[in-house]
N, C-alpha and C positions, 0 to 999 in steps of 0.2 A: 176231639183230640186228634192231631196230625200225628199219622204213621210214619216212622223214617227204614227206610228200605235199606238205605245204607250208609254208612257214617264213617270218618278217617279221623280218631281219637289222635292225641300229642303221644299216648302213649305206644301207640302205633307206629307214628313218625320217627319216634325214637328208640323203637327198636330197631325200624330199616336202618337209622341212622348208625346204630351199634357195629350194623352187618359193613357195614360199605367206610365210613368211615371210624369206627372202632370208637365212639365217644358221642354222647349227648349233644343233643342240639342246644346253644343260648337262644334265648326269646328273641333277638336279633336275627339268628338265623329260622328260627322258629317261623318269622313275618315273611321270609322269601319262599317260606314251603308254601304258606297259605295265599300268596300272589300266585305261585307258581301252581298249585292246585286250583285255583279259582282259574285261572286262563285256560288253562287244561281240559278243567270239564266244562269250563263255556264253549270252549271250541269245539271238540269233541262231540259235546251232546245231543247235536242234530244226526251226528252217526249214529252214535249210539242209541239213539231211539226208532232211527230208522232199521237197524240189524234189528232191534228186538222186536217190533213189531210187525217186520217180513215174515221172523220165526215163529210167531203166531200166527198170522194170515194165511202160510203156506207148510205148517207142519201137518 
C-alpha cells in the first residue's frame, strides 16, 4: 500500500475559498483549482525537491 505524505482535500479548498472569497466553490470552479494545482506543483516540484533534499544532505 502507497503512503500519501500529503494531500489538498475539496474540503480544504473550500474553506480557503470561505476566507478569500466568503462562499463555496461550484464544481466548475472546483476544476480550475484542480488545473491550477496540477500546474503548480508540476512546476514547482523540481524546486521543491531539490530544497528538501539540500536540507537533508547538508543539515
Amino acid at each position: 500500500m502507497k503512503k500519501i505524505i500529503y494531500s489538498i482535500e475539496i474540503d480544504d479548498i473550500q474553506e480557503e475559498s470561505l476566507i478569500h472569497l466568503e462562499r463555496k466553490l461550484s464544481d466548475d470552479e472546483l476544476e480550475i483549482v484542480r488545473k491550477k494545482l496540477e500546474w503548480g506543483i508540476n512546476t514547482s516540484l523540481p524546486i521543491i525537491y531539490d530544497s528538501i533534499f539540500d536540507d537533508i544532505k547538508y543539515k
